[in-house]
MIPA-840955 format. One record per residue: x, y, z of N, C-alpha, C in turn. Coordinates in steps of 0.02 Angstrom, whole numbers, plus 50000, padded with zeros to 5 digits. Example, Ala and Ser with C-alpha at 12.3 -4.5 7.8 and 13.67 -1.06 7.14 Angstrom:
BEGIN
506604971650390506154977550390506604983550390;506424988850354506844994750357506455000250394;
This chain:
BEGIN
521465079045087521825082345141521695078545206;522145075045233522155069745297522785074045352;522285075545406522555076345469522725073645502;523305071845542523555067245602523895070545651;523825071145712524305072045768524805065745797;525305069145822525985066845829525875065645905;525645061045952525335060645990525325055046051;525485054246096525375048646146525085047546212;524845053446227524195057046256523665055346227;523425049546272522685048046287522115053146283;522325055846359521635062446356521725065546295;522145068146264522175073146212522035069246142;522125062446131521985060846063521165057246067;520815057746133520295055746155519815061646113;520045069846155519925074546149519855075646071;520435075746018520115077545947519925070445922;520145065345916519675060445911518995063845919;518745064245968517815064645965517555072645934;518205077045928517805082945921518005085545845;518555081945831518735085745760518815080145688;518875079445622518965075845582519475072345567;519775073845620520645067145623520585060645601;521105059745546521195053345507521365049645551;522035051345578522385045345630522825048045683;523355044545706523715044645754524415044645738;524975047045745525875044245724526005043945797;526445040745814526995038745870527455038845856;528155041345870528735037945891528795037045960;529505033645984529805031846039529615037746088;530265041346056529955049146096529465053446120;529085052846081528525054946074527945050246134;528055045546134527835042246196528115042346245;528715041046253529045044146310528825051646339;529005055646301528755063046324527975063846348;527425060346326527035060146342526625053646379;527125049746399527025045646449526385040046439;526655040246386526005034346351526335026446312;525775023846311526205017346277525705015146216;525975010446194525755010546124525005004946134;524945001946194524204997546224523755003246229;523845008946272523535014546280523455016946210;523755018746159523555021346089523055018346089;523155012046070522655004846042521975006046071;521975006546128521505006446169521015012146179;521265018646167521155023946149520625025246072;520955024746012520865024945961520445020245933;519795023045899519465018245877519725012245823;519575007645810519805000245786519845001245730;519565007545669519545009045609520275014545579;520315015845648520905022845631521625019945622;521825023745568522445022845558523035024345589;523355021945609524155022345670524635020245643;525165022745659525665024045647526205024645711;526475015845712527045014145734527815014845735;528215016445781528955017245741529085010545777;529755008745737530175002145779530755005045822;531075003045869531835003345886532335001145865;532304996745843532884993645823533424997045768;533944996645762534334998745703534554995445653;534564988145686534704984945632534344979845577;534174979045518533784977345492533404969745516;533524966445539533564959045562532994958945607;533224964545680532814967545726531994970945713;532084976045671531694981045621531094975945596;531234969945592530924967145546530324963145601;530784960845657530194956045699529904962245744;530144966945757529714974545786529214977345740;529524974445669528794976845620528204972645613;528294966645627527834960845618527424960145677;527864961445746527524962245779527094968045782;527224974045768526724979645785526164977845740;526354976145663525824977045633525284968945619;525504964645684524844958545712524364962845764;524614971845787524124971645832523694975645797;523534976545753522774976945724523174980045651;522554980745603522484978645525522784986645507;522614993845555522634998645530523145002645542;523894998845588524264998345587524784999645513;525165005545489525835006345464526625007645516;526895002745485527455003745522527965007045510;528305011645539528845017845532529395015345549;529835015645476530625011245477531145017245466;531555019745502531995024645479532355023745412;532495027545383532495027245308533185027645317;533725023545313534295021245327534475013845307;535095013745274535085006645226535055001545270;535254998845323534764994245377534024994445370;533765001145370533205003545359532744999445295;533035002245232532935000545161532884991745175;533474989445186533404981045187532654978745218;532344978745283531914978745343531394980945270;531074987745251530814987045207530754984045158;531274982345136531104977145054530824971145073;531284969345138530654962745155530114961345179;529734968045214529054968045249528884969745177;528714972545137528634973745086528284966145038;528734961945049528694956045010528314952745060;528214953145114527494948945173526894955045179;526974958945157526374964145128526134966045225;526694970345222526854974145286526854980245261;526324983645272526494992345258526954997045302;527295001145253527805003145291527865010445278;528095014845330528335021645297528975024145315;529605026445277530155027645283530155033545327;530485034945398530295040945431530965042045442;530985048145469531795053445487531945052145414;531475055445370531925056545298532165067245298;532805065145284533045071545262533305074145220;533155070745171533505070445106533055066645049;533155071844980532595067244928532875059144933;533625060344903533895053044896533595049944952;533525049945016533375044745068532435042345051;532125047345030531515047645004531245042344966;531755045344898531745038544857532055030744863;532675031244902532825025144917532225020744949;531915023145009531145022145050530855018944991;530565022144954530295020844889530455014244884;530815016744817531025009044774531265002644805;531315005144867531254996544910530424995644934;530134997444909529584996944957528975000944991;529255006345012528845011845080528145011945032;527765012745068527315017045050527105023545050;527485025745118527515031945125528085035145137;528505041945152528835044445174528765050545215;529055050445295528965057545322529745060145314;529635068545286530195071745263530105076045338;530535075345387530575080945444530675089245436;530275088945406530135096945385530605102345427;530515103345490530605108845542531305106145569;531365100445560532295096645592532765098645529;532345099345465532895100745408533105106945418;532535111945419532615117745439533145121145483;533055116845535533505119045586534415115545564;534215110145524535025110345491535445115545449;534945121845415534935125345372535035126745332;534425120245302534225119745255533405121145223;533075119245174532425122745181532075116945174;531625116345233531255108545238530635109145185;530365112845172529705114145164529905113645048;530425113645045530715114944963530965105444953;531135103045018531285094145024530765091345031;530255094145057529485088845066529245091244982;529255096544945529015098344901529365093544837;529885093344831530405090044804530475082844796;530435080944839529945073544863529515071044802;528775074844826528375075444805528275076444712;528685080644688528965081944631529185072744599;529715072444620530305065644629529545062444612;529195058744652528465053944638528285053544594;528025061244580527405060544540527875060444480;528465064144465528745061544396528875057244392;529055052044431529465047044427528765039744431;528265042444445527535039044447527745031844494;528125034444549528105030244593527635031244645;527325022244670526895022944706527075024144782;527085030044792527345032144868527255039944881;526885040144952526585046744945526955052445003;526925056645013527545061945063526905061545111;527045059145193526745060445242527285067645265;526865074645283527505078845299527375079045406;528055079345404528075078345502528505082745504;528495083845574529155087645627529125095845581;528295098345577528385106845568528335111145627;528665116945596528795121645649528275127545663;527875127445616527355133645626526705132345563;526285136145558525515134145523525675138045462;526215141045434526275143345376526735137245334;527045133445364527615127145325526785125045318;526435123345358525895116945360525555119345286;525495125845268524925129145201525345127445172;525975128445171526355126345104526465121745066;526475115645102526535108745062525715108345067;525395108945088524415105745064524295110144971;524565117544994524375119944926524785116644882;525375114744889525695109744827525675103844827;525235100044850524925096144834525155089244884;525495092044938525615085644991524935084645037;524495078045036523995078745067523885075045135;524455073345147524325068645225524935073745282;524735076745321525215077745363525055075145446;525525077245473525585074745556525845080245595;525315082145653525545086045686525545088645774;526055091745797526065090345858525285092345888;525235091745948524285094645973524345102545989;525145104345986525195112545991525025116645938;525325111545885525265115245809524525114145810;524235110045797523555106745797523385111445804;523175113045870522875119445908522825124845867;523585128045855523595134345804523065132745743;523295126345717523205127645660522265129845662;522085125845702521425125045696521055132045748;521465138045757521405143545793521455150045760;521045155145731521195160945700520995165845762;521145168645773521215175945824520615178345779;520705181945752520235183345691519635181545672;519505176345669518795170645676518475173645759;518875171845800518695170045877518395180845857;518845182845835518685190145858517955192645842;517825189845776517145192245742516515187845800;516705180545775516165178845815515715182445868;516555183245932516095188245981515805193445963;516095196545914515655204845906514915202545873;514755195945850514185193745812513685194645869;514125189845942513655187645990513625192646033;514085200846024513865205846062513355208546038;513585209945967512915214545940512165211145935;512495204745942511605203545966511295205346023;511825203946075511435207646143511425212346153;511675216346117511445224046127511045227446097;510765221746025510145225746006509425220646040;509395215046082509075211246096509265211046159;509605209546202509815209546274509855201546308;509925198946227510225190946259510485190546211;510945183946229511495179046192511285175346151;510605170546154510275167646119509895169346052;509775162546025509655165845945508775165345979;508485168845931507655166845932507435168845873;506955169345831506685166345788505755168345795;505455173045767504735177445770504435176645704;503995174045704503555169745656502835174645648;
């Protein structure tokens, strides 16, 4: 089970970086944009071992290809995110063959999944919460995916992105999707029970009310 936030915020990927068990980092365009970060700042940010996750701009495969080569000369732990689109597919089959790791992203569809695949990907993100909102059921397409692989014993694994709430997130881990990516809002939730937070305090009241401090101590 591998955690990632969706992320381009420094302070904030600084922040679970040092405090929580985060695998790595994803970027897109957007996603830096909105958070006003650039991809030197990732670098620079993120320790030299962690895994990141680049998108390209380009659309057309030709382009795709020197945006992939370049991202992934700036360090080893670098995968690069190719929209899973037959421009797409081409750009993969050939980083593929210069042993460029790649993951097919904005997949919304098994077929686009597997196409990713059999040219190449190593990975695929199925936009979970964007399918949804097409209405359709994202969380039955990342599952489905996943299905598609393991029967098909292709080597390519479902990264799941773009969820909408911490119940999609239980759903694909219990069936067996184990890498996801997520925004630092979801993050938050996920890693937040009301419930937890509630007991605790009553732990650390009832201690001071039968002792008259907060602190633990210990009578030998």
């Amino acid at each position: 089970m591998e955690f990632y936030i969706d992320c381009g915020n420094t302070e904030l990927i600084r922040h679970y970086i040092n405090n929580f068990n985060l695998k790595g980092i994803t970027c897109n365009p957007t996603i830096l944009i909105k958070d006003g970060g650039t991809i030197q700042e990732v670098l620079d940010t993120a320790p030299e071992e962690m895994e990141l996750y680049f998108e390209v701009i380009a659309t057309d495969h030709k382009r795709m290809i020197e945006e992939a080569r370049l991202l992934s000369s700036l360090r080893k732990s670098i995968t690069v995110k190719i929209p899973a689109t037959p421009e797409g597919f081409i750009a993969i089959r050939e980083l593929a063959k210069e042993g460029i790791r790649t993951l097919g992203t904005a997949v919304y569809s098994v077929q686009q999944a597997l196409s990713a695949a059999y040219n190449g990907a190593k990975e695929v993100a199925p936009y979970i919460g964007r399918i949804d909102n097409m209405g359709f059921d994202g969380v039955k397409t990342a599952l489905d995916i996943h299905r598609a692989f393991t029967v098909q014993n292709v080597d390519c694994a479902v990264f799941g992105a773009s969820f909408k709430n911490v119940a999609q997130v239980n759903e694909v881990l219990i069936n067996g999707v184990n890498k996801v990516t997520l925004s630092t809002d979801l993050f938050e939730k996920y890693l937040t029970d009301a419930n937890g937070i509630r007991a605790a305090e009553d732990f650390k009241s009832a201690w001071k009310s039968a002792y008259g401090t907060e602190h633990l101590f210990i009578s030998r």
